[in-house]
ZAKELO-519022 format. One line per 2 residues: number of its first residue (from 1); their letters; for each residue x, z, y of C-alpha. Coordinates in Angstrom, 2 decimals. Example, Ala and Ser with C-alpha at 12.3 -4.5 7.8 and 13.67 -1.06 7.14 Angstrom:
2
1 = as = 12.30:7.80:-4.50; 13.67:7.14:-1.06
This chain:
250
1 = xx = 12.50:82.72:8.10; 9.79:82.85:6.12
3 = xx = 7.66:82.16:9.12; 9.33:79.68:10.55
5 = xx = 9.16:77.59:6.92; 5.28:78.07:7.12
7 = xx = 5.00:76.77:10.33; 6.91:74.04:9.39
9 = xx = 4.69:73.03:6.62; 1.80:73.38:8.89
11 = xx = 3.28:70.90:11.20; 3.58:68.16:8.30
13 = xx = 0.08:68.70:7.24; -1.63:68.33:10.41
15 = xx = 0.47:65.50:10.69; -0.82:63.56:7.94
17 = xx = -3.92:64.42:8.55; -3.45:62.74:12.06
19 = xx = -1.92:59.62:10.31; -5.02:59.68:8.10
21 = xx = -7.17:59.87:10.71; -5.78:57.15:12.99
23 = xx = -5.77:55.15:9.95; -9.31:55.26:8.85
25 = xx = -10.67:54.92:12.47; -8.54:51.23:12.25
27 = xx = -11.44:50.30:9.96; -11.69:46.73:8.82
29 = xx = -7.90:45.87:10.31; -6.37:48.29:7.56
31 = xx = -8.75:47.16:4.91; -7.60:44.40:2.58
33 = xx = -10.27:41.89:2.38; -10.15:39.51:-0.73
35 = xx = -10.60:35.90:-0.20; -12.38:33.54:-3.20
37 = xx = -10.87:30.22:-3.17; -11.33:27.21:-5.70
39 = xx = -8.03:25.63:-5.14; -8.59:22.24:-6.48
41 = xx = -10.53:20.87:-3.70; -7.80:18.85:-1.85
43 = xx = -6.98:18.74:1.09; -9.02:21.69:1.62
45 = xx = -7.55:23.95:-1.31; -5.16:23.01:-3.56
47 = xx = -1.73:24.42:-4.93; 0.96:23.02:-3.81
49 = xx = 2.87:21.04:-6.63; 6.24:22.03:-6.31
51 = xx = 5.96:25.74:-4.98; 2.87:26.64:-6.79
53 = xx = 1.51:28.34:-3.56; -2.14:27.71:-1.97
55 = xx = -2.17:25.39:0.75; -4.73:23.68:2.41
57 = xx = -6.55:23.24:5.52; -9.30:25.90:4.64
59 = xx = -6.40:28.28:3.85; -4.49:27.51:6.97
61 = xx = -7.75:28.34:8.75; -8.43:31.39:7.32
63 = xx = -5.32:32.82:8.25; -5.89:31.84:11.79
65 = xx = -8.71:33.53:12.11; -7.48:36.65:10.36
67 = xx = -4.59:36.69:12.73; -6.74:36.78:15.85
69 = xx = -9.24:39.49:14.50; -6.47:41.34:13.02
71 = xx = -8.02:41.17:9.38; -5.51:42.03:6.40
73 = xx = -6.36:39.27:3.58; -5.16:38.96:0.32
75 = xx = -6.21:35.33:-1.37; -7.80:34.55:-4.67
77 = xx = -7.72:31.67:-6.89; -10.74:31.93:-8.20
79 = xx = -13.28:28.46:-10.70; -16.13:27.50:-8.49
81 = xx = -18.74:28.63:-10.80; -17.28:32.16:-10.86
83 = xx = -16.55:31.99:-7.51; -20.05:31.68:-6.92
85 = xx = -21.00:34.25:-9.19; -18.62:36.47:-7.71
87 = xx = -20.16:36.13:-4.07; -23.74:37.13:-5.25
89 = xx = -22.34:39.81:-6.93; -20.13:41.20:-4.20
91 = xx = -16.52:41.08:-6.66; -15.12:38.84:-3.56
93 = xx = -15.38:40.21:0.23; -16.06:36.50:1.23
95 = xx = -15.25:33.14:0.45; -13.82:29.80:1.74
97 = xx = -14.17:26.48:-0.15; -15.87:23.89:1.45
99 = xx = -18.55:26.10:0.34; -22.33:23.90:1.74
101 = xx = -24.29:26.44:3.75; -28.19:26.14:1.60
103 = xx = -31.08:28.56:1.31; -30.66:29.15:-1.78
105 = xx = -27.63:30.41:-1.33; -28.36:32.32:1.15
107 = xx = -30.40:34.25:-1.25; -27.61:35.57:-2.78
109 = xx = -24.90:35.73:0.01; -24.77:35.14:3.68
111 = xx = -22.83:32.79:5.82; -20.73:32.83:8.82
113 = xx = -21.63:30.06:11.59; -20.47:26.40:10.52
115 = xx = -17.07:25.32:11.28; -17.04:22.09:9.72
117 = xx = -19.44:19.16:8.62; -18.96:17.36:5.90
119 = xx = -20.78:14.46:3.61; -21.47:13.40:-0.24
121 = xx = -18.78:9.73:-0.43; -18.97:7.50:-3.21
123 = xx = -15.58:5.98:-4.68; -15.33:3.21:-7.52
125 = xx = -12.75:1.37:-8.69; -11.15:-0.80:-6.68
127 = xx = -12.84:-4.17:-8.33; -15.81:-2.94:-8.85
129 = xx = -18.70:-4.93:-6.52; -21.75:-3.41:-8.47
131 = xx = -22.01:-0.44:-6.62; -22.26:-0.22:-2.87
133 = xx = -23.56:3.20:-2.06; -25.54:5.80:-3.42
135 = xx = -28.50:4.01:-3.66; -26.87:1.31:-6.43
137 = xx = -25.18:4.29:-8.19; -25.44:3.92:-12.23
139 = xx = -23.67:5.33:-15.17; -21.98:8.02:-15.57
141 = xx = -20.86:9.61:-12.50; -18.04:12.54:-11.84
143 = xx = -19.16:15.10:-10.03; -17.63:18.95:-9.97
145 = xx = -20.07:21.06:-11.68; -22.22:23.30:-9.65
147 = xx = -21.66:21.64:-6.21; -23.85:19.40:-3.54
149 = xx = -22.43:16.32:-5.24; -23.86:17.27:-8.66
151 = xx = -27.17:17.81:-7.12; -27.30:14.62:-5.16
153 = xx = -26.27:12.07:-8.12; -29.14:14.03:-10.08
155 = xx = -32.03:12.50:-7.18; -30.82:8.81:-8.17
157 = xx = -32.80:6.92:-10.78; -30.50:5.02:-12.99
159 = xx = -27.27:7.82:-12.60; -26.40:9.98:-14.94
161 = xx = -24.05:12.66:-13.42; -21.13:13.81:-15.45
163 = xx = -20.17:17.02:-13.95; -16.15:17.98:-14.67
165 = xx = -14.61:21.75:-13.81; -12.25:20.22:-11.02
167 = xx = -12.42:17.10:-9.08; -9.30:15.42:-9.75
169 = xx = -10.40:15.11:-13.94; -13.62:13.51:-12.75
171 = xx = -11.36:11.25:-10.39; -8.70:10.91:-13.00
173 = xx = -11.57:9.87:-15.71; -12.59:7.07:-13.03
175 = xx = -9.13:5.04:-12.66; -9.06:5.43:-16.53
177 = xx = -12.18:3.61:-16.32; -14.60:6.47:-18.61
179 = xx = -16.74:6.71:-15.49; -18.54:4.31:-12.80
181 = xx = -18.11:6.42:-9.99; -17.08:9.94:-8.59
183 = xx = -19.08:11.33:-5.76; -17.71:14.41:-3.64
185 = xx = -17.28:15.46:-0.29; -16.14:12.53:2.14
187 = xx = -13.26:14.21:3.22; -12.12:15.07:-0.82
189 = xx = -13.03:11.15:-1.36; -10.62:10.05:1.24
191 = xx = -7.93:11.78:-0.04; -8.18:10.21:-3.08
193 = xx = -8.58:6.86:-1.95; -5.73:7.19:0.30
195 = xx = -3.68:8.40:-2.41; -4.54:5.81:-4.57
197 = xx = -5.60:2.37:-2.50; -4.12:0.14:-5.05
199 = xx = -6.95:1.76:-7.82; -9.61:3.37:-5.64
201 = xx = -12.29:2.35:-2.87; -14.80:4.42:-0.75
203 = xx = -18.22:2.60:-0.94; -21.13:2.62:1.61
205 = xx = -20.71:5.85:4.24; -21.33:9.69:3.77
207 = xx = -25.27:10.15:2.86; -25.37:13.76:3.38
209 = xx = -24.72:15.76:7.06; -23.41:19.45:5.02
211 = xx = -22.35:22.52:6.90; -19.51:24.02:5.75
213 = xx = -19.38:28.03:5.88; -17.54:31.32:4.63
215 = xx = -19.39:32.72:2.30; -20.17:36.94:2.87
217 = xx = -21.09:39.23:0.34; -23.96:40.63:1.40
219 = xx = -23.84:44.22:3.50; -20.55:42.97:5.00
221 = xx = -21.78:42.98:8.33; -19.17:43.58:10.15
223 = xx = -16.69:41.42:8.21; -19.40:38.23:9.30
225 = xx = -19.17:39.62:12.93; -15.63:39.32:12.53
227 = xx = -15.16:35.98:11.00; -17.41:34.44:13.14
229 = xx = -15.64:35.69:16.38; -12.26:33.91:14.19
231 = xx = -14.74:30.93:13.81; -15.12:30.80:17.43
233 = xx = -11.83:31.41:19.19; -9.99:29.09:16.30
235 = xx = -12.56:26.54:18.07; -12.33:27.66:21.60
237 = xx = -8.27:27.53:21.75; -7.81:24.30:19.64
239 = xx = -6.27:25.56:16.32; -9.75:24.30:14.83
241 = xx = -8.90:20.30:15.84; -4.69:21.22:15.17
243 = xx = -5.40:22.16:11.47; -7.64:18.88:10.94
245 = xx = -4.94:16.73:12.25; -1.99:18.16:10.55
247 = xx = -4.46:17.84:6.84; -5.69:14.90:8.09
249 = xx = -9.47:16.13:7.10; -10.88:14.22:10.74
């Protein structure tokens, strides 16, 4: 009897240690992989009013591509500046919020392939005729704080850029009049000005070309293999151009 228990309990162990195994050969599919997002950053990222859930086209997209390389991803809400932070200090697997692929920072993390291009827009107030573009911004002008936007208004002689935590105070600020402009990512400022026609207008075209790009903490190697293969076959199969048209980010 005796025996018979013992070789019972044998069974169960190698077992598990079967179960282990299979699972720790799965690799990155078992893994869960945490995603940085700055949902504010409609369409792109936001949270959705009524259910308080994170929506977006950059969220639909990233589930996409985690369903066709079998990734297990759990999704962060997470400021831009510490978002940022996060990345170059590996807290955050990767990242996706209409993050701008530059070198520098590439010094700090890497970058999967672009999957979208974007471009700094200028909106005003709807009577406003002073400024036309970029080139006749003045005053103070919303920008979100760390991003291309910020950097761009900075270049112009004569602008003085107000940078804001989230986009829609700096946007808010602007129909309230306490700012001359807001300049953002075109398809952000379209949003906006589609949301609000009756207060808002887009002025002049996108003066940036920006590639957008998941951010990778650095060593992740296989993780960037992965999302970039997602990247591709989102692109390939036409889930890429579906999710644009159902946001409306085209």
């Amino acid at each position: 009897m005796k025996k018979l228990i013992s070789l019972a309990v044998l069974g169960l162990v190698l077992t598990s240690l079967l179960l282990t195994a299979c699972s720790s050969s799965s690799g990155t599919a078992s893994a869960k992989i945490t995603v940085a997002t700055d949902a504010t950053w409609r369409p792109f990222e936001y949270k959705d009013d009524k259910t308080q859930q994170i929506i977006g086209f950059e969220i639909d997209l990233i589930k996409a591509i985690a369903a066709k390389e079998n990734l297990n991803i759990e999704i962060k809400n997470v400021p831009w500046d510490p978002l940022l932070a996060g990345m170059a200090q590996g807290t955050y697997d990767c990242a996706i919020s209409s993050i701008t692929i530059t070198a520098d920072r590439k010094k700090e993390m890497d970058f999967t392939d672009s999957y979208w291009t974007a471009g700094q827009q200028v909106v005003v107030q709807k009577a406003n005729t002073s400024i036309t573009g970029n080139k006749t911004l003045s005053g103070n002008i919303g920008v979100q704080l760390g991003t291309t936007g910020d950097l761009e208004v900075q270049k112009v002689k004569g602008a003085v850029s107000k940078p804001y935590d989230t986009i829609d105070l700096a946007f808010l600020d602007l129909m309230n009049g306490q700012i001359s402009a807001v300049v953002c990512d075109n398809p952000v400022s379209m949003f906006y000005v589609n949301q609000y026609p009756d207060k808002l207008k887009a002025v002049g075209s996108a003066f940036t070309s920006e590639g957008y790009g998941i951010a990778v903490a650095k060593g992740k190697t296989d993780l960037l293999k992965n999302l970039n293969n997602g990247i591709k076959a989102c692109k390939d199969d036409g889930t890429m151009d579906k999710l644009a048209v159902q946001w409306k980010v085209k």
